[in-house]
N, C-alpha and C positions, 0 to 999 in steps of 0.2 A: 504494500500500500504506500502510496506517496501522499507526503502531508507529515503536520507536524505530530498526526496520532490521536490530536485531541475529537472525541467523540462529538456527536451532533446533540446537541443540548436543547429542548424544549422551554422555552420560559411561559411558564405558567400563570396564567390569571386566577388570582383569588379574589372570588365576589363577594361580600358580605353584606351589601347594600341589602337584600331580601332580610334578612335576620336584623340587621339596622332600623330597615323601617316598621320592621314588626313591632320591636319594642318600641320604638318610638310612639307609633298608634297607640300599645298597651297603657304607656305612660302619659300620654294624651287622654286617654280614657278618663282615666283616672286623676288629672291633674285640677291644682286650685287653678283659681281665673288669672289669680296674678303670673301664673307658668305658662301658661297657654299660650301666648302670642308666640314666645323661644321657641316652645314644642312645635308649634304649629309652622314655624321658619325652617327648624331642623328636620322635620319629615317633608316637607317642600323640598328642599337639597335632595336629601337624601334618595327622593323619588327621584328627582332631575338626573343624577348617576348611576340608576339602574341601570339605563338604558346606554350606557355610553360601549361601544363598540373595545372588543379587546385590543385591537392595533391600540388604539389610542392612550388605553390602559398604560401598554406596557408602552409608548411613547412618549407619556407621561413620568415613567420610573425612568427607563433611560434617560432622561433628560436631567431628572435629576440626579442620577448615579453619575452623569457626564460633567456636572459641574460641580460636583461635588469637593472633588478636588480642585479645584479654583480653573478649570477651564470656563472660558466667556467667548469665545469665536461661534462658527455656524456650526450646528449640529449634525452636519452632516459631512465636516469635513475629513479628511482625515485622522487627523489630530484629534477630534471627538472620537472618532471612533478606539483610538490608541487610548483615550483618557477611558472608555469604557470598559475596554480589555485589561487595562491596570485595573479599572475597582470592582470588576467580576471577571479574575482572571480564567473562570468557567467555561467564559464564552468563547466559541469560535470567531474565526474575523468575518465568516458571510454572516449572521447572526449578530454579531456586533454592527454591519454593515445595513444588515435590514434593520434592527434597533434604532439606528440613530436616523435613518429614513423613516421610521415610523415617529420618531421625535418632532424632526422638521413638518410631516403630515401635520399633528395633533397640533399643530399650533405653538410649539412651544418654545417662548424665547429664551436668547442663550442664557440668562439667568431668572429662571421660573422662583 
């Protein structure tokens, strides 16, 4: 096999927004008048992100994984992609490559 060996890695979306908005309803139920308007903001949001698309998701993590380390250029430069591979050195570079294209997709400026 040619390459540097490293395996093809999946980055995984974790949803929680279902189980976020549940309780938020439950404690909305339940809540004094004075809580209510927060409550009622916070499950606002929280719906608003159910539906948000996984690229974006994980466009939104690259982005901040990529500046994490004090990168501030475009996100989809090289040099982004080398800042991502230093702080998940996991990642392959196609992988790394699509990440930080999924970054520049989501909107996301060089320092979100």
């Amino acid at each position: 096999m040619i390459g540097n060996g490293k395996k093809d890695m999946a980055v995984i979306v974790v949803r929680d927004a279902d189980a976020v908005t549940a309780a938020l309803r439950e404690e909305l139920a339940r809540a004094a008048d004075a809580d209510r308007p927060g409550l009622e903001r916070a499950l606002a949001l929280a719906e608003a992100l159910t539906g948000v698309p996984d690229a974006e998701l994980r466009g939104r993590w690259a982005a901040r994984r990529i500046t994490a380390g004090g990168y501030d250029g475009p996100l989809d430069a090289v040099a982004a992609v080398k800042a991502l591979r230093q702080a998940e050195p996991g990642l392959g570079l196609r992988q790394a490559v699509q990440l930080s294209r999924e970054a520049v997709a989501a909107g996301q400026p060089a320092n979100p």
